[in-house]
N, C-alpha and C positions, 0 to 999 in steps of 0.2 A: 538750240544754240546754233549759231549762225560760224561757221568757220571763214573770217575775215580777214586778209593779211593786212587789212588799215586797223583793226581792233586794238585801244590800248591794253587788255589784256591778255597775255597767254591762258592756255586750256592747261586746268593743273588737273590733281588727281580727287581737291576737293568737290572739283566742279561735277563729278559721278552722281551726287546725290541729287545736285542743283538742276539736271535738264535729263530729258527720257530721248531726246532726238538732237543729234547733229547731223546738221546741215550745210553738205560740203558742196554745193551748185554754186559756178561760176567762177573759183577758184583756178580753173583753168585757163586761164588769162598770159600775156605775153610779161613774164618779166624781164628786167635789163639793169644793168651795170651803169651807176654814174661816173661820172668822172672822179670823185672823191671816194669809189670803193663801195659805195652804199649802192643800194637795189631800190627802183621803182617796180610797179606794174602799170599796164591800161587798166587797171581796176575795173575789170568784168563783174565784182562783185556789186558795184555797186545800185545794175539793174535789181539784185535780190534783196540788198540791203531798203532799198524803197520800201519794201514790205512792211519794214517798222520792226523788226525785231526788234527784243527789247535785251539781249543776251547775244554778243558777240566775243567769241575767242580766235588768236591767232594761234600758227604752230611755227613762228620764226619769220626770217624776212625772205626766206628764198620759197619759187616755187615748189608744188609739188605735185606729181603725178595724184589721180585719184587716190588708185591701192593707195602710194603710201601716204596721205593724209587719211586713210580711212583705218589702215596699219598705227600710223602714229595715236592715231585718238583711241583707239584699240589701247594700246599698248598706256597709254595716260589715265583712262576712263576705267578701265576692266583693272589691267593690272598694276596700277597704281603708282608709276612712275613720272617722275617731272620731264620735260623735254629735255634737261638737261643730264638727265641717267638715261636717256635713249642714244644709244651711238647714231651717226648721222654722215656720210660721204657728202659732199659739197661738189658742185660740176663735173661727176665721174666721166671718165672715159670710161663705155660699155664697149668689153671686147666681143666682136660680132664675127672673129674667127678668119682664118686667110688670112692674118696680119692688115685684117681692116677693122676699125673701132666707130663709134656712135660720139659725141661729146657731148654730154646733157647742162650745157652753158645755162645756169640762172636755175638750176633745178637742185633740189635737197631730197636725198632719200636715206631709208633706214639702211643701217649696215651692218653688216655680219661678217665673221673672220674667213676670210675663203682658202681652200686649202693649203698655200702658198702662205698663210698668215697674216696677210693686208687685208685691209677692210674695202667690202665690196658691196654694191649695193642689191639691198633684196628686190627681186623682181620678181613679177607674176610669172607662174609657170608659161613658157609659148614666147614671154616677151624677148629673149633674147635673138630667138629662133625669127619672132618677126620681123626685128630691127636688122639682123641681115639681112633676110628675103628681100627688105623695101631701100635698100643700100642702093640700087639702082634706080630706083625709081625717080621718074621725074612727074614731079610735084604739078604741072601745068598739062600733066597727063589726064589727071584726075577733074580738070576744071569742064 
C-alpha cells in the first residue's frame, strides 16, 4: 500500500489484513496553504505512484514528517485505531528552548499531553535537541 496524500481513500484499521507493506517514499514533499484554507503539495509522490500500485491510502490532508506517518500507520494498522481516535497537533510551534521555537507550517503530527496539560507533538528522540542546534543555520551554507 502506497501512502498518498492524493489517495481517495484513508488507511483504516481494516486495511491490516488487506497489505503486509507500507509504503511511505516521497511523501516528503512541500505542502502549502490555499487561499480558501485547503492544502496542496508538489506531489513528490507522484514519481512513486508511476509504479502502478494498485492500493493507495492517505493519512489526512496535511504533511507529515516520516516517524510520524510511520507512527500514525502504526498506531492504525497494529492497534486498531481510525485517524480520527488518533490525537493529531496541526502547525505546532516546537519549543527549541531560550525562548526560541521551530513552526512546523503545513505539517501534522501525533500528539500527547505534555506536562503542562496541552497537546504536543511526539517527536523522535534527539529531534527537539536538533531543531535548535540548526536554529542558526543558514541553509545556503549547506549548498
Amino acid at each position: 500500500c502506497l501512502l498518498d496524500m492524493e489517495a481517495t481513500e484513508e488507511l483504516t484499521p481494516e486495511d491490516a489484513g488487506k497489505f503486509d507493506v507500507v509504503v511511505a517514499g516521497g511523501i516528503l514533499g512541500n505542502v502549502h496553504e490555499n487561499e480558501d484554507g485547503s492544502y496542496a503539495s508538489d506531489d513528490r509522490t507522484a514519481e512513486v505512484r508511476q509504479v502502478g500500485f494498485a492500493h493507495r491510502r492517505h493519512l489526512g490532508p496535511l504533511q507529515m514528517t516520516t516517524d510520524t506517518a510511520l507512527l500514525t500507520s502504526f498506531r492504525v494498522l497494529d492497534q486498531g485505531l481510525t485517524l480520527q481516535e488518533i490525537p493529531f497537533v496541526d502547525e505546532p510551534e516546537i519549543d527549541c528552548g531560550e525562548g526560541a521555537c521551530t513552526e512546523m507550517k503545513g505539517f501534522r503530527y501525533v500528539a500527547r499531553r505534555g506536562a503542562d496539560g496541552e497537546w504536543e507533538p511526539v517527536l523522535p528522540e534527539g529531534m527537539r535537541e536538533l531543531m535548535a542546534k540548526s536554529m542558526d543555520d543558514d541553509i545556503l551554507d549547506n549548498l
